[in-house]
C-alpha positions as CSV (number, residue, x, y, z in Angstrom):
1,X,0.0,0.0,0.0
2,X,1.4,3.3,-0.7
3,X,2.8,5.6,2.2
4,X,0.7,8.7,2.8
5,X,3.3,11.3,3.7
6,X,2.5,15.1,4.7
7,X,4.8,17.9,3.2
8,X,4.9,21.4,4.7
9,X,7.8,23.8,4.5
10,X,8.3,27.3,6.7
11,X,12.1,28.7,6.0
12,X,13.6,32.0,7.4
13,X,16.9,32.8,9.0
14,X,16.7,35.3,11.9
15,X,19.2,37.3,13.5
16,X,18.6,38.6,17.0
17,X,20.6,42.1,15.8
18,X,18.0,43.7,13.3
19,X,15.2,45.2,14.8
20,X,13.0,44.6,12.3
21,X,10.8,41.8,12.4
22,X,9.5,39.4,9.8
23,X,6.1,40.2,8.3
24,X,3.6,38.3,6.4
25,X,4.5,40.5,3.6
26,X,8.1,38.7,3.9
27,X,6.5,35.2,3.5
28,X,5.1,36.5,-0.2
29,X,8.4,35.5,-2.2
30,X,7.8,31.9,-1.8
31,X,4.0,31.1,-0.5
32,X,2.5,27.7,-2.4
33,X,-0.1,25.7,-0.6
34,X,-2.6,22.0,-1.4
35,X,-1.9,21.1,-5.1
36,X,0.1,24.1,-6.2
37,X,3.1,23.0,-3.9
38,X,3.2,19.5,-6.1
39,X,3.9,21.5,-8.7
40,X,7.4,22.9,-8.6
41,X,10.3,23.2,-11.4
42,X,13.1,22.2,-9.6
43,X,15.8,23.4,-7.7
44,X,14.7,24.1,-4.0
45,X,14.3,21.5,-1.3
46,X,10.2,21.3,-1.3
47,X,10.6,20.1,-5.0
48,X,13.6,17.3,-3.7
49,X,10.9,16.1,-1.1
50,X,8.4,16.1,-3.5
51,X,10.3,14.5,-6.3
52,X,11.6,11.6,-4.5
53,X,8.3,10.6,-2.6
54,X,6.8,10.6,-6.1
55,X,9.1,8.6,-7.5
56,X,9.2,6.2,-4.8
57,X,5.1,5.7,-4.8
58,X,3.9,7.4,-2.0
59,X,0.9,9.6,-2.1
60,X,1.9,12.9,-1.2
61,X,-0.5,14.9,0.9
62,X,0.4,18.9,0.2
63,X,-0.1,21.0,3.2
64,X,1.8,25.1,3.4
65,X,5.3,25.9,1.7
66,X,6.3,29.3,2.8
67,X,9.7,31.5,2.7
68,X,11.2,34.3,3.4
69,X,14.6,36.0,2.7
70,X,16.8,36.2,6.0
71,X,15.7,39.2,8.9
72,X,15.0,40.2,12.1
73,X,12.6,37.6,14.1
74,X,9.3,36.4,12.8
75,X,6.4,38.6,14.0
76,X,4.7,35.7,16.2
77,X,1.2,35.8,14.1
78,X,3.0,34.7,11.5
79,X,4.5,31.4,13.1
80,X,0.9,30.5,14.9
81,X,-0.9,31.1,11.8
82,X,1.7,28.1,9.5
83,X,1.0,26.0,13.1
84,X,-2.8,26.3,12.8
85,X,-3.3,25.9,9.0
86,X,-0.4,22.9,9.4
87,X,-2.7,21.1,12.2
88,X,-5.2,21.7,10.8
89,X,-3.9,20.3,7.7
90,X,-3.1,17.0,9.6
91,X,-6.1,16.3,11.1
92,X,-8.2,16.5,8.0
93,X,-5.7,14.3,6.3
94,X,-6.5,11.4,8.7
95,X,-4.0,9.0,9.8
96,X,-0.7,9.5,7.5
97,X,2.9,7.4,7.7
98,X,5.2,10.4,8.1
99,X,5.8,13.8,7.2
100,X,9.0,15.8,5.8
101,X,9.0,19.3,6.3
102,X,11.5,22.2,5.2
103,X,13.4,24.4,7.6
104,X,16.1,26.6,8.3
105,X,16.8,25.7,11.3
106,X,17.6,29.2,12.8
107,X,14.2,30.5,12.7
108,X,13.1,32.9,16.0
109,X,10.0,35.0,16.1
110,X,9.1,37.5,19.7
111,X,8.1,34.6,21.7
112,X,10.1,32.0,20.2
113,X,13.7,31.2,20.3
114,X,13.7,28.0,18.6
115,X,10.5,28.2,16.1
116,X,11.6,24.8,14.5
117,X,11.9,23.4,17.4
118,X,8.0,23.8,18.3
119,X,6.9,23.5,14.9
120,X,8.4,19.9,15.0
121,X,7.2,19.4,18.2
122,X,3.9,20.7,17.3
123,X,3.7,17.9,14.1
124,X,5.0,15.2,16.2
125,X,1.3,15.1,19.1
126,X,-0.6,16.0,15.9
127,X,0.5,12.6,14.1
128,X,2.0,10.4,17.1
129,X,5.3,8.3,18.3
130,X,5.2,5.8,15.3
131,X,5.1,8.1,12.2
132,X,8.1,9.3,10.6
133,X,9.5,12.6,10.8
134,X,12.1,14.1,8.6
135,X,13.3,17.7,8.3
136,X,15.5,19.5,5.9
137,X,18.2,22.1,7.1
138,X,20.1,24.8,6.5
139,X,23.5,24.3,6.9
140,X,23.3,27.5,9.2
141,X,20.6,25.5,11.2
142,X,20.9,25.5,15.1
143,X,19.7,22.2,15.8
144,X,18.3,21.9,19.1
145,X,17.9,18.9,21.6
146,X,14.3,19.6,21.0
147,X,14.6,19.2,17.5
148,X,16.0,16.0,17.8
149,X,13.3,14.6,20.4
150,X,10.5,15.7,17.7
151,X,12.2,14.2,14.5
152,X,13.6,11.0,13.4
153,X,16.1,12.4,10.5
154,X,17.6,15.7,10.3
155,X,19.6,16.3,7.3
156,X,21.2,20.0,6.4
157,X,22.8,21.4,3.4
158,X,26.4,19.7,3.0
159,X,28.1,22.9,0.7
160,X,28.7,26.5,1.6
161,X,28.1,28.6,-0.3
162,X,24.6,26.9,-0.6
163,X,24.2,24.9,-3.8
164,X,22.4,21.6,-2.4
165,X,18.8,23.0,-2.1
166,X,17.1,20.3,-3.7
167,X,19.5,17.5,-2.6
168,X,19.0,18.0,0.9
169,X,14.7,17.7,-0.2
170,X,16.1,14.2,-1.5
171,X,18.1,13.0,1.0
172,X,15.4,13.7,3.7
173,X,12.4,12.4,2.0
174,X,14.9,9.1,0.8
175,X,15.6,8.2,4.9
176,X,11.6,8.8,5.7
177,X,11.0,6.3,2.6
178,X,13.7,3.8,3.3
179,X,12.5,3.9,7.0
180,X,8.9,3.3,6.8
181,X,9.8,0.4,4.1
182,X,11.5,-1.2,6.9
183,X,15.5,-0.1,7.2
184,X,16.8,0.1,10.0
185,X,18.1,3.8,10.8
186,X,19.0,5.4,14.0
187,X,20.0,9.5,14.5
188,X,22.1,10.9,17.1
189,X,23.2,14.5,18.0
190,X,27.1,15.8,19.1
191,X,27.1,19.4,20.0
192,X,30.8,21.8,20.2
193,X,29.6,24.9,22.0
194,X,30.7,27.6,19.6
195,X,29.9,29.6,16.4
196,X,31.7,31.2,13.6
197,X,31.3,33.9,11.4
198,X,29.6,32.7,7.8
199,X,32.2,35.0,5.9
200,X,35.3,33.1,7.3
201,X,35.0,29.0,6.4
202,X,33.4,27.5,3.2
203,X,32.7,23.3,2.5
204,X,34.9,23.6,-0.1
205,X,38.1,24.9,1.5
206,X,40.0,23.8,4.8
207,X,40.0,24.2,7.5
208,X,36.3,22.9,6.9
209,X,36.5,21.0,3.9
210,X,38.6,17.8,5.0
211,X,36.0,17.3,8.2
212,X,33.2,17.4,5.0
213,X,35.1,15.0,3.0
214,X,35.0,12.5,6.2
215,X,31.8,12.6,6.8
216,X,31.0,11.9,2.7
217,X,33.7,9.2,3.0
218,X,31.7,7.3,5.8
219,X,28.4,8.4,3.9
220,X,29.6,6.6,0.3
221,X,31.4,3.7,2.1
222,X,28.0,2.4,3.7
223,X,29.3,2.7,7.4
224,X,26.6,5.6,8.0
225,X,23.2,6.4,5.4
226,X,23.7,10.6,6.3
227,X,25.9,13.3,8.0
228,X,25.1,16.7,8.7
229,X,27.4,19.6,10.2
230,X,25.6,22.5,10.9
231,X,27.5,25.7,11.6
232,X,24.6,27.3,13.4
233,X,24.3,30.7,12.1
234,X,25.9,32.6,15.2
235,X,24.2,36.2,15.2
236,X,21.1,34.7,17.4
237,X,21.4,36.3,20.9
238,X,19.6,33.1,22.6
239,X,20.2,30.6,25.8
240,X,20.5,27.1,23.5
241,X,22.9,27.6,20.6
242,X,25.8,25.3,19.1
243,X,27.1,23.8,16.2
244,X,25.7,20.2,15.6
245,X,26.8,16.9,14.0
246,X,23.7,14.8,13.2
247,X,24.7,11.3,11.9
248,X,22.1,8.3,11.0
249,X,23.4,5.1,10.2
250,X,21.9,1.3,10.8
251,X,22.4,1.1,14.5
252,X,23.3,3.2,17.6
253,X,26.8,2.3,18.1
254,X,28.0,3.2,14.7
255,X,25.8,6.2,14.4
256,X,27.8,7.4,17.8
257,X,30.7,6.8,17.0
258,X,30.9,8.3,13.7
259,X,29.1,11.7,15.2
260,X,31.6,11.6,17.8
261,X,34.8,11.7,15.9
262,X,33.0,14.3,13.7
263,X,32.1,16.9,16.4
264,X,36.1,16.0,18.0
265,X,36.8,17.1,14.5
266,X,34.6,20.3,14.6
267,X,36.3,21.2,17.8
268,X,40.0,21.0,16.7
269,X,39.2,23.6,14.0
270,X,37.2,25.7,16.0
271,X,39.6,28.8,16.5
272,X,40.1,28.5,12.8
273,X,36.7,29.0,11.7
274,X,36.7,32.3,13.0
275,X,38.8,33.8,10.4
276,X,41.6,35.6,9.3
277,X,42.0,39.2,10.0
278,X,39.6,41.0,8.3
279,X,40.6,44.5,5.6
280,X,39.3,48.1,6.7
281,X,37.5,49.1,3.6
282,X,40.3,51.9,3.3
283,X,42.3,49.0,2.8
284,X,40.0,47.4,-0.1
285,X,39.8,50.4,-1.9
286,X,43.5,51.4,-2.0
287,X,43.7,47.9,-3.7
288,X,41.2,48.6,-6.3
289,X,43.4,51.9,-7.2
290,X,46.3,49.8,-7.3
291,X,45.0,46.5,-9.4
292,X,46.7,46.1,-12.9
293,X,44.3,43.1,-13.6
294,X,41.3,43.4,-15.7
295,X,39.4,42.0,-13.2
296,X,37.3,44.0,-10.3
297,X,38.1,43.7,-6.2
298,X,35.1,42.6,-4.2
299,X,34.6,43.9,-0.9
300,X,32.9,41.7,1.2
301,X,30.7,43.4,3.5
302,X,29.2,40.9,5.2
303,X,28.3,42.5,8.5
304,X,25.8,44.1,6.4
305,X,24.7,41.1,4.3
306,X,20.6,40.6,4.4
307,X,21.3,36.4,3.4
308,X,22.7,36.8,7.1
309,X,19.8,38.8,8.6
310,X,21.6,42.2,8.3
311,X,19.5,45.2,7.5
312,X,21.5,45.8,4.0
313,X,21.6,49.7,5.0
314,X,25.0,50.2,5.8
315,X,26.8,52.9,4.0
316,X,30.0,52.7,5.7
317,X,32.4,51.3,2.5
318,X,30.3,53.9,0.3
319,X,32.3,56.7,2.4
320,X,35.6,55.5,2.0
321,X,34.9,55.2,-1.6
322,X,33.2,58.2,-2.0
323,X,36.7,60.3,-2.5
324,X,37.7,57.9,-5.3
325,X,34.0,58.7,-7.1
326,X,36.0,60.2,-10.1
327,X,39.1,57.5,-10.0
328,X,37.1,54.3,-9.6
329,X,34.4,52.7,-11.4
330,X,32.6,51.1,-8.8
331,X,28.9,48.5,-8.0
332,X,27.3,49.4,-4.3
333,X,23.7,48.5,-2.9
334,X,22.0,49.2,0.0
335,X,18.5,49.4,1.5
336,X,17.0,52.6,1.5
337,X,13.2,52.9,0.8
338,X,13.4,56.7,1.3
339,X,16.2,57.1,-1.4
340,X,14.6,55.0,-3.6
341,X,11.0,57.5,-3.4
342,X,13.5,60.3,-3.9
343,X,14.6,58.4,-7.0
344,X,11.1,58.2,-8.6
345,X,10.2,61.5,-7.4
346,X,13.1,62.9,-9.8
347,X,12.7,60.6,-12.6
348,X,14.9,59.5,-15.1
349,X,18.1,62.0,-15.6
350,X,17.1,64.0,-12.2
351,X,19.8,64.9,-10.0
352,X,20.3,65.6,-6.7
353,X,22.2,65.1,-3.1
354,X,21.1,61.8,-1.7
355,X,22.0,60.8,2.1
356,X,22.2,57.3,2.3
357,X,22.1,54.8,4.7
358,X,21.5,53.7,8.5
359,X,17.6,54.1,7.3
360,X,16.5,50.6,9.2
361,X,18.9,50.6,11.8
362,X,20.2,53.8,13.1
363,X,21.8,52.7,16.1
364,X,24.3,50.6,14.0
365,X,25.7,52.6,11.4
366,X,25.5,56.5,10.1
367,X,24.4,57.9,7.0
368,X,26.8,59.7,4.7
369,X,25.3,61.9,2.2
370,X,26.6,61.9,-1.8
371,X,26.5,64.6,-3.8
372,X,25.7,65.5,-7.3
373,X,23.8,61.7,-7.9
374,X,22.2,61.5,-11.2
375,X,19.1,58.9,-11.5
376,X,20.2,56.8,-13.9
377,X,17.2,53.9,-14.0
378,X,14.3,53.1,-12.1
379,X,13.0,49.6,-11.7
380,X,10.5,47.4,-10.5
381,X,13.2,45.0,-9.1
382,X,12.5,41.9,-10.0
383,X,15.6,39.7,-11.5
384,X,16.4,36.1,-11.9
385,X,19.4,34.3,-10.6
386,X,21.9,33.4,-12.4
387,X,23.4,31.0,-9.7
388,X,24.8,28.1,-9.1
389,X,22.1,28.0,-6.3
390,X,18.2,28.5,-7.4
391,X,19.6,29.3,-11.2
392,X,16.8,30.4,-13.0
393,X,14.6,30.9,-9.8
394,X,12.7,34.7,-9.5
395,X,13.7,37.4,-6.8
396,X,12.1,40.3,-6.4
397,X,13.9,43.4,-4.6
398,X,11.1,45.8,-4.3
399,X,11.3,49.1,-6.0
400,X,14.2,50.3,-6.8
401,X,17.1,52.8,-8.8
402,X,20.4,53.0,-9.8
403,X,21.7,56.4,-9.0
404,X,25.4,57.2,-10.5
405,X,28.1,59.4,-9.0
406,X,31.0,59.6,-11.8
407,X,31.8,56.3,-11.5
408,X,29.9,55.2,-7.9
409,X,26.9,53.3,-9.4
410,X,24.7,52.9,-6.5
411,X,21.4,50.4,-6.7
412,X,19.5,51.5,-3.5
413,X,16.4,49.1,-2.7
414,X,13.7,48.5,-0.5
415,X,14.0,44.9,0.1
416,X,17.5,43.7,-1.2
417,X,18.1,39.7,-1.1
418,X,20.4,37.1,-2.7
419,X,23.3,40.2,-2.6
420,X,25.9,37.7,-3.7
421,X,24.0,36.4,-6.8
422,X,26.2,38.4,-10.3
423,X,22.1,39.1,-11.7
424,X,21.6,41.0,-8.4
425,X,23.6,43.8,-10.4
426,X,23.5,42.7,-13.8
427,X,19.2,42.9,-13.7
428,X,20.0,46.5,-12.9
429,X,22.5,47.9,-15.7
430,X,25.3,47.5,-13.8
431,X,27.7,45.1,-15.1
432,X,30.1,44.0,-12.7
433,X,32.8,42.5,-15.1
434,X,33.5,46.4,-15.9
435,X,33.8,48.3,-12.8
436,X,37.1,47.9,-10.5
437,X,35.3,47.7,-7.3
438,X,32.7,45.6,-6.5
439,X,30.8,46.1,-2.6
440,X,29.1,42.6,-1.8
441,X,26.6,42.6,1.1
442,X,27.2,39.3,1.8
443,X,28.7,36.5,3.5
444,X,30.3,33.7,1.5
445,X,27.3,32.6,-1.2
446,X,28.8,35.5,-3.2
447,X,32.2,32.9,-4.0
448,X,30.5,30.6,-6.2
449,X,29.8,33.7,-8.8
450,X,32.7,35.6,-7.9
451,X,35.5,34.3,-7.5
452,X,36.1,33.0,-11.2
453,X,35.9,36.8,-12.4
454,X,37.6,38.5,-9.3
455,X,41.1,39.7,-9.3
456,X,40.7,39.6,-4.9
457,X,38.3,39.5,-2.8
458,X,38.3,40.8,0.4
459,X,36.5,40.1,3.6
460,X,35.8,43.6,5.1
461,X,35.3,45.0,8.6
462,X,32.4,46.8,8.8
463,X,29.4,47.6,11.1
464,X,25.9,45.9,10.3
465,X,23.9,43.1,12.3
466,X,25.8,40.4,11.2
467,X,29.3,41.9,12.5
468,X,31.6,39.2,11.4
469,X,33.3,40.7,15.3
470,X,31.0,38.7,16.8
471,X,32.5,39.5,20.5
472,X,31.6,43.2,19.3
473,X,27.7,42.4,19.2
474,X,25.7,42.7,22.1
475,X,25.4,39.5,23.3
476,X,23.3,38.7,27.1
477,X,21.8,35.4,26.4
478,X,23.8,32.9,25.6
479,X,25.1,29.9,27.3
480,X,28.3,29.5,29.1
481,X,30.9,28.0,27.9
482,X,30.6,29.3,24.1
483,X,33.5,29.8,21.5
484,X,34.8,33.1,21.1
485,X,33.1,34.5,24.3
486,X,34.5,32.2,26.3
487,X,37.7,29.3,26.3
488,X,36.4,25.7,25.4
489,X,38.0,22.5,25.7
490,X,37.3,19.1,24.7
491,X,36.2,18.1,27.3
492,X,32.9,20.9,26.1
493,X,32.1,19.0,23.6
494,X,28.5,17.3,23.9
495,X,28.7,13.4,23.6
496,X,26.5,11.8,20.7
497,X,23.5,10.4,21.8
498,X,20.1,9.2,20.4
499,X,17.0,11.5,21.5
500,X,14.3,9.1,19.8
C-alpha cells in the first residue's frame, strides 16, 4: 500500500541584531499551498521532497510551503498562523505514515527562540510516536535537543556557499522512505559549544573542507546512510545555541561513534573558523586603485549582508569610496526605501544630493550623504538568478534605482536579497565585469559567482547586524561555555546520543 506522507515547509533565518521583524509581507516571495506545492520546477528542497516521494510511490499529501529571505525575528502571528493551518492540515488528512517538512533551522520570532523546534514538536502530538519525521536544514541550522526529540532524521545542506537545495529535499524524503519500508536507521546529535562567522569557512576549502570529505567518506562507504554539520548561524542572541553533528546510520553504536569523531573534529578547527583578520575598507579600496588586472576587487561586507539577517543599510564602505568617485568605477547596494522615493520623485536624468544609509537601523551605522547623484534607472526590481544555487529561480527586490556618482553606481532598494548572486547587479544595468570595485553585502554565497571573475576578494570589517566581530555584538543570552566568548576544551564538547 502506498505511504501517505504530509509535506509542509516554513524557512527564514533570523538574526537577533535587526530590529526589524519578519512580516507576512516577507513570507510572499515563496507562499505555495494544497496542489500548487506539487507543482514545482526544480531546484529548492520542497521540490527534492516532493520528487523523491513521487518517484518512490507514496501519495503525497500537500499542506503550506512558505519563505522568506533572512531578517530580524518572525512577528509571532505569522509562526501561529503556519502551526494552525499545518494542524489543521493534519487532522483532516487522517492518519498519514510520516511527514517531511523544510526548515532553516535558525528561525526565532518575539516569543520564540527555537520556532523549529515547536513546529516539529507541534507535528509530532498531531501525528504520534510511530510516524516518521524528517526535516531538511540549512547548513546554518541551530539544531536543538528539542529538534532532535521531535524528528527522526535531520539532514542539512552539505556545501557553503549553498548549492544543495534540492539535494537536501532528496536526502530527507529518501531516509523517511527507506524507514517506513523497513530499514533500520538510528540518528544521534554531538554538540561543540561555539559559532563562527559565515564570511570566514566554506565546504569547499579547509579548514572545513577535510572534516566534510570525512563525513562523505563514511556516507559513500555504507558505514553511515547521512551526515550533517551544521554551523549554526551565530548572530542569534539566545540561551540554546551550538554547532551540531547529526549522523544516521543502521544502529546506535556506529551512528555514535561516527558523530563523535565528527564533532572532535569540529572542535580542533574551531579557533580556525573564525577567520583571518579582516581588511578596513580603506584598505580594499586602495587595492582597487592599485590592481593592474582586468578583473574587479570585491569587498565583502558581510556584516551588512541581508542572506545573514543584516539590514542591508549600511553605507559605511560607500564613504571611504566616496573620495575615489571620479578615479574608480565602482557596484554598491543598500536598503533605502526613502532614497529610492526620492529616486522616482526625480525621474529619469534628475539629479540631486542623496543621504544614504542607516535608514533601518540607526543605532548601528550612520548615514553619509553623496553629492551631485544623477538617477540613472528606475526599476520594479524583479531579476532572476543566475546561480549556481536557485539558477533560474525569480527574486524580487522591491522598487528600486540606480543612481550614479562619476563612477559610484549605487542600486538603492527597499528589500534587497540574494546580494551575492552576479544578476543582483546585472538585472540592474550595472555590469560587474567592468567596474574595479565591486561592494558585496554578503557572506560567503557571493564565492560561487565571484570568485572566477575576481582579481581579490576581500573580507571587510564593517558595522551591520551580522558583525563578522561577533564579540563586538551585544550578546546577554547565551550559554556558558561558548567559543569566542569564552575558552572551550574538549572536554565541552557534547557526547553523541540518540534522542528518539
Amino acid at each position: 500500500m502506498s505511504k501517505r506522507i504530509f509535506v509542509c515547509g516554513l524557512v527564514q533565518e533570523s538574526n537577533s541584531f535587526n530590529p526589524k521583524l519578519a512580516s507576512h509581507e516577507a513570507f510572499t516571495r515563496t507562499f505555495c499551498e494544497g496542489e500548487a506545492l506539487l507543482c514545482g520546477k526544480g531546484g529548492n528542497t520542497i521540490d527534492g521532497i516532493v520528487s523523491t516521494l513521487t518517484a518512490r510511490g507514496c501519495t503525497v499529501i500537500p499542506g503550506r510551503a512558505m519563505s522568506a529571505g533572512s531578517g530580524g525575528p518572525v512577528d509571532a502571528a505569522v509562526i501561529e498562523e503556519f502551526r494552525t493551518h499545518t494542524l489543521s492540515a493534519l487532522k483532516a488528512a487522517g492518519t498519514v505514515d510520516g511527514v517531511v517538512v523544510s526548515l532553516h533551522g535558525a528561525t526565532l520570532s518575539e516569543t520564540s527562540d527555537d520556532v523549529c523546534g515547536d513546529l516539529l514538536s507541534a507535528i509530532r502530538e498531531a501525528v504520534g510516536q510511530t510516524a516518521v519525521i524528517a526535516a531538511a536544514f540549512d547548513l546554518h541550522g541551530n539544531v536543538t535537543e528539542r529538534m532532535a526529540r521531535a524528528a527522526d532524521f535531520l539532514c542539512g545542506y552539505l556545501t557553503y556557499p549553498h548549492i544543495d537545495h534540492y539535494e537536501v529535499g532528496v536526502r530527507a524524503a529518501t531516509l523517511a522512505v527507506d524507514a517506513l519500508e523497513g530499514t533500520p536507521l538510528v540518528t544521534v546529535r554531538a554538540a561543540v559549544p561555539f559559532i563562527a562567522p559565515a564570511h570566514a569557512y566554506t565546504t569547499a576549502t579547509e579548514p572545513l573542507k577535510s572534516l566534510m570529505d570525512k563525513g562523505h567518506a563514511l556516507r559513500a562507504s555504507g558505514a553511515i546512510a547521512d551526515f550533517s554539520i551544521f554551523q549554526a548561524q551565530p548572530w542569534m542572541n539566545i540561551p540554546e545555541i551550538a554547532s551540531t553533528v547529526i549522523v544516521t546510520a543502521k544502529d546506535e553504536a556506529t551512528a555514535t561513534v561516527a558523530a563523535d569523531e565528527l564533532a572532535h573534529g569540529l572542535f580542533a578547527i574551531h579557533k580556525e573558523l573564525q577567520g583571518a583578520p579582516l581588511a578596513t575598507a580603506e584598505e580594499v579600496v586602495r587595492a582597487a586603485l592599485e590592481n593592474i588586472e582586468d578583473k574587479p576587487v570585491v569587498l565583502v561586507d558581510s556584516a551588512d549582508s541581508p542572506n545573514a539577517g543584516a539590514c542591508g543599510d549600511c553605507a559605511t564602505a560607500l564613504e571611504a569610496i566616496l573620495p575615489y568617485r571620479d578615479r574608480l568605477r565602482v557596484a554598491f547596494s543598500l536598503n533605502d526605501q526613502a532614497a529610492v522615493e526620492r529616486a522616482f520623485a526625480l525621474g529619469v536624468g534628475g539629479t540631486g544630493d542623496f543621504t544614504l544609509g542607516a535608514s533601518i537601523a540607526p543605532a548601528l551605522s550612520r548615514p553619509v550623504t553623496v553629492r551631485d547623484c544623477t538617477v540613472k534607472s528606475l526599476h520594479s526590481g524583479r531579476f532572476v538568478l543566475e546561480g549556481p544555487a536557485e539558477r533560474g529561480q525569480p527574486r524580487n527586490i522591491g522598487r528600486s534605482a540606480v543612481l550614479v556618482a562619476d563612477g559610484v553606481q549605487i542600486l538603492v532598494t527597499t528589500n534587497a536579497q540574494n546580494n551575492g548572486d552576479k544578476q543582483f547587479y546585472r538585472g540592474f544595468g550595472i555590469e560587474p565585469t567592468l567596474c574595479d570595485l565591486v561592494c558585496v553585502k554578503a557572506c560567503t554565497s557571493l564565492r560561487a559567482g565571484y570568485e572566477p571573475i575576481s582579481a581579490a576578494i576581500y573580507n571587510t570589517a564593517t558595522p551591520g547586524a551580522a558583525g563578522p566581530v561577533l564579540t563586538s555584538l551585544p550578546y546577554d543570552r547565551i550559554p556558558t561555555p561558548l567559543y569566542p566568548f569564552a575558552p572551550i576544551t574538549e572536554a565541552d564538547v557534547t557526547p553523541a546520543r540518540r534522542y528518539r
